[in-house]
C-alpha positions, 0 to 999 in steps of 0.5 A: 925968302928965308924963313924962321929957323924953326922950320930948319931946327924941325927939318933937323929933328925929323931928319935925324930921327929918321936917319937914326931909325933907319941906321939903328946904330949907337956908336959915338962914331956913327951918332956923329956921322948921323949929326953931320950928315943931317947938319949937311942935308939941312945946310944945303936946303936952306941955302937952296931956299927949299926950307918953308911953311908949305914944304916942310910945315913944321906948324902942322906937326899936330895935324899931320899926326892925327891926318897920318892915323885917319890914313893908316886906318883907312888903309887898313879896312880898305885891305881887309874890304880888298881882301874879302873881295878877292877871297869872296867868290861870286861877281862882287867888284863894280869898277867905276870912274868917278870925279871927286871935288877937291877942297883944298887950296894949295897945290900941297894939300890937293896932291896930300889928297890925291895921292891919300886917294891912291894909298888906300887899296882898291882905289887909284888917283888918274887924274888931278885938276884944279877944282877935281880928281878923277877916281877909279874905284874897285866897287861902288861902295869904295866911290860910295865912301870917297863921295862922303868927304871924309878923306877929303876933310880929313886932310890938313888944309892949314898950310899958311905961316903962323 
């Protein structure tokens, strides 16, 4: 099934974008090279019929920006709690296992969250089902804070066709 030519035209944009952040060349030469290139990756992923709503949700471009700054908070404070622990002396880790409910309803947003879980320092996704993921935490205040839900909520679950 092909889709809307926003999805290729959005693939497009972030694609040289990124390309052009991590090239950091202006040279007429390397722009069009960079053009080109992109041009190609974006041609053979539609006609791979890669290009759709669910992986590349060009409709989400708002939600992932405000998901990406809750996560790089979250990152943040779980590396000075990380820190602060390993600086810390005395016994102040609980290691644990917990099983958090997942929420979501497509495979894309449970493995969003999944691996949202493994970013954070001090915690690590093992296990990953249908209706739960299986947590292995540093303290009881890490599984503490993942219980809450707001990961959890905080990941944009929104991934079906405008």
């Amino acid at each position: 099934m092909k889709y809307p030519a926003k999805h290729m035209i959005s693939l497009s944009v972030v694609l040289f974008a990124l390309w052009l952040g991590l090239s950091g060349h202006l040279t007429p030469l390397l722009l069009a090279l960079g053009v080109a290139s992109t041009a190609l990756t974006v041609y053979l992923a539609h006609r791979m019929d890669v290009i759709d709503h669910e992986t590349f949700p060009a409709h989400m471009r708002l939600l992932m920006f405000r998901y990406w700054i809750f996560l790089v908070r979250e990152i943040t404070k779980a590396n000075i709690d990380v820190n602060k622990r390993i600086f810390r002396p005395g016994k102040n880790i609980s290691p644990q296992f917990i099983d958090l409910p997942v929420t979501q309803k497509t495979d894309l947003s449970r493995v969003v969250y999944a691996n949202s879980i493994t970013l954070t320092p001090g915690t690590v996704s093992v296990n990953l089902d249908k209706d739960s993921v299986t947590v292995h935490t540093l303290s009881k205040e890490g599984a503490d804070d993942l219980k809450t839900g707001r990961m959890a909520a905080a990941v944009p679950t929104d991934y079906v066709e405008e």
